[in-house]
VOBA-1610 file (N, C-alpha, C; in pm, whole numbers, padded with zeros to 5 digits, always signed):
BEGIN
Unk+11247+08933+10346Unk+11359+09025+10317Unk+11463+09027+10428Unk+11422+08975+10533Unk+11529+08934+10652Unk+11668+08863+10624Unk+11620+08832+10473Unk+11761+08668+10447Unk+11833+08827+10385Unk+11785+08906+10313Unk+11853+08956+10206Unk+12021+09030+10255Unk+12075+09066+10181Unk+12179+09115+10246Unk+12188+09281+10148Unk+12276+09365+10206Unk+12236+09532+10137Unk+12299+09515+10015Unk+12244+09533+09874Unk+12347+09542+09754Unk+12241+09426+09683Unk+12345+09308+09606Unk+12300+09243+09497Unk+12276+09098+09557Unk+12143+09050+09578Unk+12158+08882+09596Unk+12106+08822+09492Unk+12160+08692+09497Unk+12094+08576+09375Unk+12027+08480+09477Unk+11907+08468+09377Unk+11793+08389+09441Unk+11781+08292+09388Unk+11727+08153+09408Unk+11700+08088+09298Unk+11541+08075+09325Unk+11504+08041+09216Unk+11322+08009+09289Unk+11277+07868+09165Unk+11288+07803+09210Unk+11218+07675+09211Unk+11095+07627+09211Unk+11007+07556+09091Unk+10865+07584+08998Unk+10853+07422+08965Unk+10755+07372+09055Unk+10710+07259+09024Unk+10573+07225+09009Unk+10503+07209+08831Unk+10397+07179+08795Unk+10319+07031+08861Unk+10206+06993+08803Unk+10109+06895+08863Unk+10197+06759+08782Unk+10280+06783+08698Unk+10331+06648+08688Unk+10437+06665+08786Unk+10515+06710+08791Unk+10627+06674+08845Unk+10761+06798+08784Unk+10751+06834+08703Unk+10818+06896+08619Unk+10883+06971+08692Unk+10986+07019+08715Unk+11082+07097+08767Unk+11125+07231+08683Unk+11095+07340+08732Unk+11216+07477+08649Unk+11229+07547+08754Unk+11362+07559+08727Unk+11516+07678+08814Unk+11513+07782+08705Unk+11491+07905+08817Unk+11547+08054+08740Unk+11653+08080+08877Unk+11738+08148+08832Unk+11891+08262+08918Unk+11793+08356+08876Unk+11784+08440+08991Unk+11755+08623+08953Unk+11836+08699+09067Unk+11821+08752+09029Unk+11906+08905+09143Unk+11829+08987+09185Unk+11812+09011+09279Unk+11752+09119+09396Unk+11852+09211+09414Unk+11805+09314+09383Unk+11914+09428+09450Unk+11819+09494+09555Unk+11905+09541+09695Unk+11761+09508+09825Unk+11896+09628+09897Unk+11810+09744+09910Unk+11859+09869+10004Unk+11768+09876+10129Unk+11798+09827+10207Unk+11711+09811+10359Unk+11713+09942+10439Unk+11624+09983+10547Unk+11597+10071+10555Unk+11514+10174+10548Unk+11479+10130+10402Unk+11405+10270+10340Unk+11269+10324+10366Unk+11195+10381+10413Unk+11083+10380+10457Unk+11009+10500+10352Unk+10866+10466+10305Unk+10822+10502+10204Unk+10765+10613+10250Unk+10778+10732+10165Unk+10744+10892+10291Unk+10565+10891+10247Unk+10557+10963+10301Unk+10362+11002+10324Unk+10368+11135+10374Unk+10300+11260+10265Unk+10194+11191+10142Unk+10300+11155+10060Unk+10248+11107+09945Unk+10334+11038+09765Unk+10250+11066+09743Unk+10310+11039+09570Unk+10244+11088+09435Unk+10342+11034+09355Unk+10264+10904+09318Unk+10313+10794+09190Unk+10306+10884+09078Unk+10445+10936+09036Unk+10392+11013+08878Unk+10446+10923+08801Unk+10351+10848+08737Unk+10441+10779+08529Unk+10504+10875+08492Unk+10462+11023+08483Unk+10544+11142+08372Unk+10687+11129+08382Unk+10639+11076+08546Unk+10869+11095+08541Unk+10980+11011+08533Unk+10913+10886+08465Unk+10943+10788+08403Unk+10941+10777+08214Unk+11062+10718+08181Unk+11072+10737+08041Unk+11046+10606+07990Unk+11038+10494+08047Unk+10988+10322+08023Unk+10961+10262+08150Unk+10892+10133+08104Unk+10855+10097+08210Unk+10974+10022+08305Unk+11104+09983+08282Unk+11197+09957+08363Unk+11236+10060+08442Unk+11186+10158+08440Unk+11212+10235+08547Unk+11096+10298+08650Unk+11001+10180+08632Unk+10859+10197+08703Unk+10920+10192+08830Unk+11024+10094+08914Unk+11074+10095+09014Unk+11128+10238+09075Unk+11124+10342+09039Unk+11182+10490+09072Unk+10992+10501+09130Unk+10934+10494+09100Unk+10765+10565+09145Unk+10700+10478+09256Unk+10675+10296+09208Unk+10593+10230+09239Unk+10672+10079+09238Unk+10567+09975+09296Unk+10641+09867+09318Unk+10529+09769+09257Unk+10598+09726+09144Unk+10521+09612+09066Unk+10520+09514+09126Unk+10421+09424+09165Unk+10383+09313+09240Unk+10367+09144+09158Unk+10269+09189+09058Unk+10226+09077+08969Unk+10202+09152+08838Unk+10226+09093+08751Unk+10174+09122+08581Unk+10305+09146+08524Unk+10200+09157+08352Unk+10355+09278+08268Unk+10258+09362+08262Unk+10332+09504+08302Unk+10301+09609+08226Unk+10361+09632+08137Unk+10283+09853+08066Unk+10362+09886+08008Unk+10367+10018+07987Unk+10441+10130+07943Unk+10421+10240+07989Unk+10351+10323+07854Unk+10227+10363+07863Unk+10175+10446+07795Unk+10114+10621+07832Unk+10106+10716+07718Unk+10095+10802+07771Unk+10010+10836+07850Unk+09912+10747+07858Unk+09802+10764+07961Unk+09854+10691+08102Unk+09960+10664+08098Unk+09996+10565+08258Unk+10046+10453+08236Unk+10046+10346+08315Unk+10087+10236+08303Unk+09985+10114+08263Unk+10054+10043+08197Unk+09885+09982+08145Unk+09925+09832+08130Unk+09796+09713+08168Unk+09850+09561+08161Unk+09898+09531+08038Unk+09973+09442+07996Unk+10013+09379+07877Unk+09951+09263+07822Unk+09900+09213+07958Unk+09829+09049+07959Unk+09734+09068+08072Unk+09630+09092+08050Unk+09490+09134+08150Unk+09501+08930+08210Unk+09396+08913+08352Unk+09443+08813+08364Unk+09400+08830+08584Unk+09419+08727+08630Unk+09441+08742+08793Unk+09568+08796+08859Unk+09505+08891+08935Unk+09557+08982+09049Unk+09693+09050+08979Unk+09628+09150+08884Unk+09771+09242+08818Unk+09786+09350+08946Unk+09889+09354+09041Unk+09894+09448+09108Unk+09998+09552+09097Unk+09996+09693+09125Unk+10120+09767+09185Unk+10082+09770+09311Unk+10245+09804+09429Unk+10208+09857+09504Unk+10245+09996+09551Unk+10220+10078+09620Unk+10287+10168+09654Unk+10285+10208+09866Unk+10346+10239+09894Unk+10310+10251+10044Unk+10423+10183+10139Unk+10409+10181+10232Unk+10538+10098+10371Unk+10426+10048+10516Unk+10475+09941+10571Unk+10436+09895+10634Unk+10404+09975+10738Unk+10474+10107+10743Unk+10433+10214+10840Unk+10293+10273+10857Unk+10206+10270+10685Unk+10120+10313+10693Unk+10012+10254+10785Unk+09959+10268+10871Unk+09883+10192+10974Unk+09739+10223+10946Unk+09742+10341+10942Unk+09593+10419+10951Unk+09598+10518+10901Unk+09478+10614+10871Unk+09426+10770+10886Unk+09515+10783+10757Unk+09473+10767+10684Unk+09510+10843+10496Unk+09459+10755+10411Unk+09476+10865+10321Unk+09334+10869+10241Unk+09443+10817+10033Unk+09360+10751+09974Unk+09409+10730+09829Unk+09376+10764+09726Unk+09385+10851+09651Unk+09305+10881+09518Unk+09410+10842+09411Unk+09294+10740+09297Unk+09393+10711+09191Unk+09296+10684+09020Unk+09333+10757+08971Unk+09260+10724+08823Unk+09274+10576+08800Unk+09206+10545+08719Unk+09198+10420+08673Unk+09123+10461+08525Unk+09187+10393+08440Unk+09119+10381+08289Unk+09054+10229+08231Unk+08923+10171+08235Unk+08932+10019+08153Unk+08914+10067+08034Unk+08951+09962+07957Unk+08986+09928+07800Unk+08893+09818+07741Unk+08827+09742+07808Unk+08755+09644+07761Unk+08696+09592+07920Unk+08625+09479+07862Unk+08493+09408+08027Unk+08626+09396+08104Unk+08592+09434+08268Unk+08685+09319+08346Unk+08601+09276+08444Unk+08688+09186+08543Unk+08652+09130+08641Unk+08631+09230+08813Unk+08764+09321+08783Unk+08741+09392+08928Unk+08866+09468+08882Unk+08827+09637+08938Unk+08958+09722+08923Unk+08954+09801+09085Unk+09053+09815+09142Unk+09057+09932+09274Unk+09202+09879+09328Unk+09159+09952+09466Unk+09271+09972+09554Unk+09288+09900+09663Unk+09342+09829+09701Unk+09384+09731+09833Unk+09403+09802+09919Unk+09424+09818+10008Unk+09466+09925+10117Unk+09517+09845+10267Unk+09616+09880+10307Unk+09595+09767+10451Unk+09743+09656+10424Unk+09711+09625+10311Unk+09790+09514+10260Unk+09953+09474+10327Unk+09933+09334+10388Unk+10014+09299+10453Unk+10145+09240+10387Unk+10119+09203+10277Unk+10200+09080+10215Unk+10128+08948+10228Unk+10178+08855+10138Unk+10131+08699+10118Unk+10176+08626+10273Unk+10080+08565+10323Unk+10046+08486+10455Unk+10032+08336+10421Unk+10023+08241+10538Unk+09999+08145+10492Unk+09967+08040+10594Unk+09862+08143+10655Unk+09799+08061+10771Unk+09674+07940+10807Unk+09641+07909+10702Unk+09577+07835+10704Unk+09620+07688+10634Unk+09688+07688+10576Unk+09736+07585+10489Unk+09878+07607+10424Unk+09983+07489+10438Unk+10108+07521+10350Unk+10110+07572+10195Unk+10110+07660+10187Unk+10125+07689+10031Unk+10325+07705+09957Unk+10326+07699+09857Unk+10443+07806+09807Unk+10448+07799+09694Unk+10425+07915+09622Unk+10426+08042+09685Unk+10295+08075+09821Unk+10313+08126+09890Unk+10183+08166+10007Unk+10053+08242+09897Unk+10011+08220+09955Unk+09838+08226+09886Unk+09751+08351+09913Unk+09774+08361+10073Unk+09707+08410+10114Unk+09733+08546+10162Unk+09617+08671+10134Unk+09645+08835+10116Unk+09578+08892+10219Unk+09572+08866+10349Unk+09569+08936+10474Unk+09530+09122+10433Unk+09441+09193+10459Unk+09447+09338+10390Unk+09328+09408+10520Unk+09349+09544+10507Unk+09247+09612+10556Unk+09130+09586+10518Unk+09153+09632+10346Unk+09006+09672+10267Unk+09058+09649+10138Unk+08962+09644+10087Unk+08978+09612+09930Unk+08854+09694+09855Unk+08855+09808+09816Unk+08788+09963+09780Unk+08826+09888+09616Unk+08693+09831+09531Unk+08704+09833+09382Unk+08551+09837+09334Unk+08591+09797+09204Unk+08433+09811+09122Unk+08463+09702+09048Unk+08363+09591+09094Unk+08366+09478+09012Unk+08172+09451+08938Unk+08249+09327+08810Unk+08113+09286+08806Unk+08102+09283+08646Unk+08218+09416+08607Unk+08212+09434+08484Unk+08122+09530+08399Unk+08166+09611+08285Unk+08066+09686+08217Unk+07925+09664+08266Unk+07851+09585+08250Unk+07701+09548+08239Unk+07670+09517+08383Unk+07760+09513+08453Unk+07694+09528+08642Unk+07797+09556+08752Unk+07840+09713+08695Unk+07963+09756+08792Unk+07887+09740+08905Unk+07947+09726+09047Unk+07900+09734+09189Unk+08044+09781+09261Unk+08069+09871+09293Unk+08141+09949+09407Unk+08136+09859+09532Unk+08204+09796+09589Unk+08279+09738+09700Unk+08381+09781+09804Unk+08348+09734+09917Unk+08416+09708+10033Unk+08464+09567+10032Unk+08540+09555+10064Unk+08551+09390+10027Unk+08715+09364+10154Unk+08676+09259+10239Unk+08737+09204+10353Unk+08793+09053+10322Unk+08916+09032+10357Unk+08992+08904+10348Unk+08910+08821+10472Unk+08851+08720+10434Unk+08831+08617+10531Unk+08875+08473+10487Unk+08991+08440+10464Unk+09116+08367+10457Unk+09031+08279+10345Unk+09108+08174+10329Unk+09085+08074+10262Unk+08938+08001+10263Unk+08887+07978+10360Unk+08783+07966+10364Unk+08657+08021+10385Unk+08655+08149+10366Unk+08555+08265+10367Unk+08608+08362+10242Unk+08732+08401+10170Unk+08741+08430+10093Unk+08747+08583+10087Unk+08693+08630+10026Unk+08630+08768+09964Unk+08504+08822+10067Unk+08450+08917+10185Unk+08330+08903+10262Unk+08285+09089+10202Unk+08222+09096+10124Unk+08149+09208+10112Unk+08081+09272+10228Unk+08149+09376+10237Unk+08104+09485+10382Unk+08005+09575+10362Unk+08029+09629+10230Unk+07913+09756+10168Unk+07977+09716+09985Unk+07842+09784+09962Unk+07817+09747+09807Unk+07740+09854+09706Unk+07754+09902+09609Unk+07643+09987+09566Unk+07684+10018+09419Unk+07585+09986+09347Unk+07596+09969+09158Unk+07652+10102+09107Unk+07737+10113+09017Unk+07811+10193+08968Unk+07772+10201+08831Unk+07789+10289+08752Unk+07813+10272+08583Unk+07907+10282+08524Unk+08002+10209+08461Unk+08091+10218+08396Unk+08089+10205+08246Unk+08212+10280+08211Unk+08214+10239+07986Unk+08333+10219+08033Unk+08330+10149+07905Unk+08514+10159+07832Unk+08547+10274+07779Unk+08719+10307+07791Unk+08783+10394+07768Unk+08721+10541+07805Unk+08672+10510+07912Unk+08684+10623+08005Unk+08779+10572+08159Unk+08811+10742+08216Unk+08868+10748+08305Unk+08780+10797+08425Unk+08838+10679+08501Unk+08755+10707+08671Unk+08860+10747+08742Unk+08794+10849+08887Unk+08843+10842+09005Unk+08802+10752+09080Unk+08903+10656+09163Unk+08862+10618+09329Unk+08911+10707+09366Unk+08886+10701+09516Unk+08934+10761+09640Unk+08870+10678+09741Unk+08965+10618+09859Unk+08923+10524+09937Unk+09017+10621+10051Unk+08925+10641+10190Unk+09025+10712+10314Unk+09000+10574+10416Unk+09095+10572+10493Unk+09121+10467+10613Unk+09107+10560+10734Unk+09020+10561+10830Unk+09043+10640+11003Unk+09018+10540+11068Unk+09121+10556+11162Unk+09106+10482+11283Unk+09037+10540+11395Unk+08966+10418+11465Unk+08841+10424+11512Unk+08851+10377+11654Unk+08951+10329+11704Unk+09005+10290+11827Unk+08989+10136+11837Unk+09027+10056+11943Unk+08983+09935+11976Unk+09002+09808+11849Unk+09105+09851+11761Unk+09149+09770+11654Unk+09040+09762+11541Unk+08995+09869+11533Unk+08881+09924+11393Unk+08874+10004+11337Unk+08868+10008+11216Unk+08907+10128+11171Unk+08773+10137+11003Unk+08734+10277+11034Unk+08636+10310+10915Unk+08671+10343+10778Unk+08634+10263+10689Unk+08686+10295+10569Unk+08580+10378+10437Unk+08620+10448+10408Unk+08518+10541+10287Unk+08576+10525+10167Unk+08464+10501+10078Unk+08535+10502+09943Unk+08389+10575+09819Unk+08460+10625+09737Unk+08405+10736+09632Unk+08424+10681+09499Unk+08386+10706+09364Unk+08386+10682+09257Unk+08313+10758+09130Unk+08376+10834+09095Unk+08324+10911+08979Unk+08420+10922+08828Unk+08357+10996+08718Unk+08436+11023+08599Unk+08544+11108+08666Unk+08644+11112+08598Unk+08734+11247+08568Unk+08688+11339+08534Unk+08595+11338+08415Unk+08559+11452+08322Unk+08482+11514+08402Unk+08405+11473+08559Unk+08298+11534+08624Unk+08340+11576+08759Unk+08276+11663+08838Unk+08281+11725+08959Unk+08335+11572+09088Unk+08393+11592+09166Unk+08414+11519+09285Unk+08283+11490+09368Unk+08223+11382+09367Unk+08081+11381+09458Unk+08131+11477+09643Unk+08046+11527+09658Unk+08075+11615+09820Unk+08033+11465+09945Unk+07991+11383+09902Unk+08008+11273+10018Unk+08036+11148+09955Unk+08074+11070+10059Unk+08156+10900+10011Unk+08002+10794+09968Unk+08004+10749+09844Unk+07910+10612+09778Unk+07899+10533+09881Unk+08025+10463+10001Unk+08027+10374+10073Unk+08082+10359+10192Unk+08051+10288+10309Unk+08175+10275+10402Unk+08147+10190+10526Unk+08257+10160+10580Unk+08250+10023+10645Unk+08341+10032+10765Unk+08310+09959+10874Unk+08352+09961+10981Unk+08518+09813+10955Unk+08582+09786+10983Unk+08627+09654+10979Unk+08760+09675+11056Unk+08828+09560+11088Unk+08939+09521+11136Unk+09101+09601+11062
//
């Protein structure tokens, strides 16, 4: 965002498949620098009337969504549908609570936390590949073997490193809470807790999991 300039830029971005194939899109960035994302927030959908105006709450990363009365919801389930919400300010010491609803089996639902932006230190990529993060607080595995995770970036060649772990139960079309808190711990470590229950039920009084990490 260093190239960008304040107001409207055109980008081009340039898409070359395993043959050879070439495609050019023009898009426009409109880029207000500056802005620093306040803490606490509270992503409300309510105060949104479609999803083109998801940009007033939250910052869509990857996917289509779409806006339903229950929230925002994928259009095309699929790898790494993200929002984000937050500023590079956030360093440490706060805490995330966010419903989540599945609709059918998946692969992994939660919260990233930490999250640096796409890196690309190990190997040339482009687009960059690689997701540098605190923590990664989800429940993967799917209906038939939810497991609650801690889960640590160890780049390209370590991948995904499970820190803490512990089996969950999930259905479809019900609604869960996470809640994942970040404290810093001194000496470039910081402890992470994370929780998981229904909506329809009481808040557990202590955290399912938690992990020391970078």
């Amino acid at each position: 965002h260093a190239s960008l300039i304040n107001g409207a830029n055109t980008v081009e971005i340039e898409a070359m498949d395993s043959w050879g194939m070439v495609t050019t899109e023009m898009v426009t960035i409109n880029y207000t620098p500056g802005n620093v994302w306040p803490l606490p927030y509270t992503a409300d959908w309510g105060t949104i009337t479609n999803i083109q105006e998801v940009e007033q709450v939250a910052q869509i990363v990857d996917g289509f969504w779409e806006l339903t009365p229950g929230g925002i919801r994928t259009v095309q389930t699929g790898y790494d549908r993200t929002i984000a919400v937050g500023d590079e300010t956030w360093l440490s010491d706060y805490e995330v609570t966010v419903p989540i609803t599945t609709h059918s089996d998946f692969a992994g639902m939660g919260v990233a936390i930490g999250w640096q932006g796409h890196t690309d230190d190990e190997a040339p990529h482009s687009p960059r590949i690689e997701w540098p993060l605190q923590a990664l607080a989800w429940v993967r595995g799917g209906l038939s073997n939810s497991s609650l995770e801690i889960v640590t970036y160890g780049g390209l060649s370590g991948w995904e490193v499970i820190q803490a772990a512990q089996p969950v139960i999930t259905a479809a079309n019900v609604t869960y809470i996470l809640k994942t808190r970040s404290e810093y711990l001194g000496s470039g470590t910081s402890r992470v807790y994370v929780k998981f229950w229904p909506q329809s039920g009481a808040e557990p009084t202590g955290w399912n999991i938690s992990a020391d990490v970078p």
